[in-house]
C-alpha positions in Angstrom: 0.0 0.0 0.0 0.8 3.6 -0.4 3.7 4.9 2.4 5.6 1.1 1.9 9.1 2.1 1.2 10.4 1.2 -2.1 11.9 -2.4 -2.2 9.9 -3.3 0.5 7.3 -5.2 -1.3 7.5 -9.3 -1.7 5.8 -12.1 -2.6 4.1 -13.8 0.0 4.2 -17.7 -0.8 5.0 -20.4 -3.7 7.9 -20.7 -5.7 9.1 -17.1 -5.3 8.2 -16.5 -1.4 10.0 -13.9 0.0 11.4 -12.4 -3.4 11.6 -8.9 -3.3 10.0 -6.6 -6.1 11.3 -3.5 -7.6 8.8 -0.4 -6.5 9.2 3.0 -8.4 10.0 6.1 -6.0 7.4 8.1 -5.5 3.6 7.9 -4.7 2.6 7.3 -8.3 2.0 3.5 -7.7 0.4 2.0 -5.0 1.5 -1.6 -4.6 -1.5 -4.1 -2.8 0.3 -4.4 0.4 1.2 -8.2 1.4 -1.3 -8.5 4.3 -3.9 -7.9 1.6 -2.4 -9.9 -1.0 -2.1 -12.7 1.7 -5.9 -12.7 2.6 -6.8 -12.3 -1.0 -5.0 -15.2 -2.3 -6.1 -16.9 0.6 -9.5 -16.6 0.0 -8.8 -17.6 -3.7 -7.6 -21.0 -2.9 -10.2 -22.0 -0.8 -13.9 -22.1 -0.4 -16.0 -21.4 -3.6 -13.2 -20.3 -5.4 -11.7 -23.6 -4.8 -14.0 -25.9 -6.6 -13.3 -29.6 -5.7 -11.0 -28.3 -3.6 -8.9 -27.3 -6.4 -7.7 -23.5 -6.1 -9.3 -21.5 -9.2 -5.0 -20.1 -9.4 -4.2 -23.6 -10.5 -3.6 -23.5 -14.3 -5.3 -20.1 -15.0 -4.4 -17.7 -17.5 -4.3 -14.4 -15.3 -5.0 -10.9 -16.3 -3.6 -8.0 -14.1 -5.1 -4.5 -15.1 -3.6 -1.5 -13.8 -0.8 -3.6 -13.0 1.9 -1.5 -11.5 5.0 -3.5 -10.1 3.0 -6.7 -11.0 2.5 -7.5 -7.4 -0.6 -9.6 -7.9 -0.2 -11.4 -11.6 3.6 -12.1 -10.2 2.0 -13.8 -6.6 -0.6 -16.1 -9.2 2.4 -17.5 -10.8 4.5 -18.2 -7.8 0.9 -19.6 -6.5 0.6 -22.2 -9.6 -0.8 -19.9 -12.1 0.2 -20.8 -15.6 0.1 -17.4 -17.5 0.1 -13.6 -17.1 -0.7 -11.0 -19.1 0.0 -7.7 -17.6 -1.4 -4.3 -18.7 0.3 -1.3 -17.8 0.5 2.0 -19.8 3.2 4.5 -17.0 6.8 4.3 -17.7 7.7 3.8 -14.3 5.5 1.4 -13.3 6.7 -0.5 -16.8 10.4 -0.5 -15.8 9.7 -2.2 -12.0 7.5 -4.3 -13.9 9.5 -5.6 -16.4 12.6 -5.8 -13.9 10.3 -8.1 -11.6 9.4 -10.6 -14.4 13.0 -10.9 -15.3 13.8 -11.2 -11.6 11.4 -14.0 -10.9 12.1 -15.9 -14.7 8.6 -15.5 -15.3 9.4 -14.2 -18.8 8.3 -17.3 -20.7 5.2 -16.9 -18.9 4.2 -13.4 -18.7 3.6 -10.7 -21.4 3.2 -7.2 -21.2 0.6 -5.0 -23.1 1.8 -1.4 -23.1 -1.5 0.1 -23.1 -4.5 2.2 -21.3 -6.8 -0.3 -19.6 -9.4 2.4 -20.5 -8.5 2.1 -23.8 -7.8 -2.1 -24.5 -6.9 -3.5 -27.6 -8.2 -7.0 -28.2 -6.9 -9.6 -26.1 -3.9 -11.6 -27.3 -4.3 -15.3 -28.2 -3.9 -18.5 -26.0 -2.3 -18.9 -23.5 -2.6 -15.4 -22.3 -6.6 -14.8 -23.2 -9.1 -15.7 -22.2 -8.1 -14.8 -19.0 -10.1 -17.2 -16.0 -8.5 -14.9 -13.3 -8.5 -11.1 -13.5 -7.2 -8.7 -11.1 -8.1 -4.9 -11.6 -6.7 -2.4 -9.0 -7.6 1.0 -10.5 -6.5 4.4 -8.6 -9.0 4.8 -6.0 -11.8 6.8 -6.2 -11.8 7.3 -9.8 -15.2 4.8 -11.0 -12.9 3.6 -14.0 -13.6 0.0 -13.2 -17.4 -0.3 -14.9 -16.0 0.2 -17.9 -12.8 -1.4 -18.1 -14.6 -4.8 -16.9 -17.2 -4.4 -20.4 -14.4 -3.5 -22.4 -12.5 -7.1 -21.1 -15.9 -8.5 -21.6 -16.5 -7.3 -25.0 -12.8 -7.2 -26.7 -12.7 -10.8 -25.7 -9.8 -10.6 -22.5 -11.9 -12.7 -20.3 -13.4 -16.5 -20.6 -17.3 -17.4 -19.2 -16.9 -18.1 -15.6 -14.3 -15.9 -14.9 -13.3 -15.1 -11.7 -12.6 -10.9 -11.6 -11.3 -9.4 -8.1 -11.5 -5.3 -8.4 -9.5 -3.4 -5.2 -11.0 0.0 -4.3 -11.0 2.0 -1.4 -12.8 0.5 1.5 -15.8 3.3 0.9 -15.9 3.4 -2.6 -19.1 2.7 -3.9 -19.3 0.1 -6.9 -21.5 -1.2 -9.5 -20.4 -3.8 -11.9 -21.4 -3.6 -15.5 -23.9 -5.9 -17.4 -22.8 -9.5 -17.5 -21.2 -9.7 -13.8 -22.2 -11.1 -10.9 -21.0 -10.0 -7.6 -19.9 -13.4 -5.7 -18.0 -11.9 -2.6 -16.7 -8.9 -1.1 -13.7 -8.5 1.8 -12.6 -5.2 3.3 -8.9 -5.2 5.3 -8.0 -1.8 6.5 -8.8 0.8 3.7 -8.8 -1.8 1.0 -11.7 -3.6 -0.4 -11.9 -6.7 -2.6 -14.9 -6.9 -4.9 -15.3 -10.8 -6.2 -17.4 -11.1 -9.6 -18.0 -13.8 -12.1 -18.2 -13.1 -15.6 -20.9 -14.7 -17.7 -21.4 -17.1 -15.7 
């Protein structure tokens, strides 16, 4: 979260656990803190997003919007993910980003679409799209979200049944577009998960 000092940021568990990740100086990025990202992945791998009792990160093609430093698509791979595609348009945020994914070796497995997640181009073929597992963590306060989901939706970045987790300020108000269904929603300190499915 905003205020962590740069460097300070790691993954929490699987094959990378405890590997640091390059954070741009400044407050221009706000990296999901690893208290958050712990309870979030948490809930992902058990429960209803565990079906069978098999975590929904096992296998999936991720999508991580508004990716920054890659915090999140970077903790699904370590986690068992097979795929990331991360989308992220600042220069900064780019550079930490594409340090990280050389630091980890996730190269083979990740791919980065320089572009405004307001502004998507269509999704890239298998095995980064359809994505069964996208993360979206917008500036706060901002209402972006509505309309970068439909845009996913409609320029085909997201498979039926796909599990979407939006973070937003722990009062922001939210209303997903057509074609999502709220499944779940977790607040820790001043962050809030959102948990949808996608047409479902």
């Amino acid at each position: 979260m905003r205020g962590e000092a740069p460097g300070a940021i790691r993954i929490v568990a699987g094959q990378w656990r405890g590997r640091k990740l390059a954070v741009p100086e400044g407050d221009a990025i706000r990296p999901t803190g690893e208290r958050q990202r712990k309870a979030l992945f948490d809930i992902l791998g058990h429960g209803k997003f565990a079906p069978g009792g098999v975590s929904c990160l096992q296998g999936a093609r991720v999508l991580d919007v508004f990716a920054g430093t890659g915090a999140l698509g970077l903790e699904a791979l370590s986690r068992g993910a097979a795929t990331c595609a991360f989308v992220e348009r600042a220069a900064g945020a780019r550079r930490a980003l594409e340090a990280n994914i050389k630091a980890t070796g996730a190269g083979p497995r990740a791919r980065l679409v320089v572009a405004d997640a307001e502004k998507l181009p269509m999704a890239p073929p298998e095995p980064f799209a359809p994505a069964t597992l996208a993360f979206l963590d917008p500036p706060y306060r901002t209402d972006v979200a509505p309309g970068v989901l439909a845009s996913l939706s409609g320029r085909g970045w997201l498979a039926k049944g796909a599990v979407c987790v939006v973070e937003l300020a722990e009062d922001e108000p939210f209303v997903p577009p057509a074609g999502f269904e709220p499944v779940d929603e977790r607040t820790y300190s001043k962050t809030k998960f959102v948990f949808l499915s996608h047409g479902a």
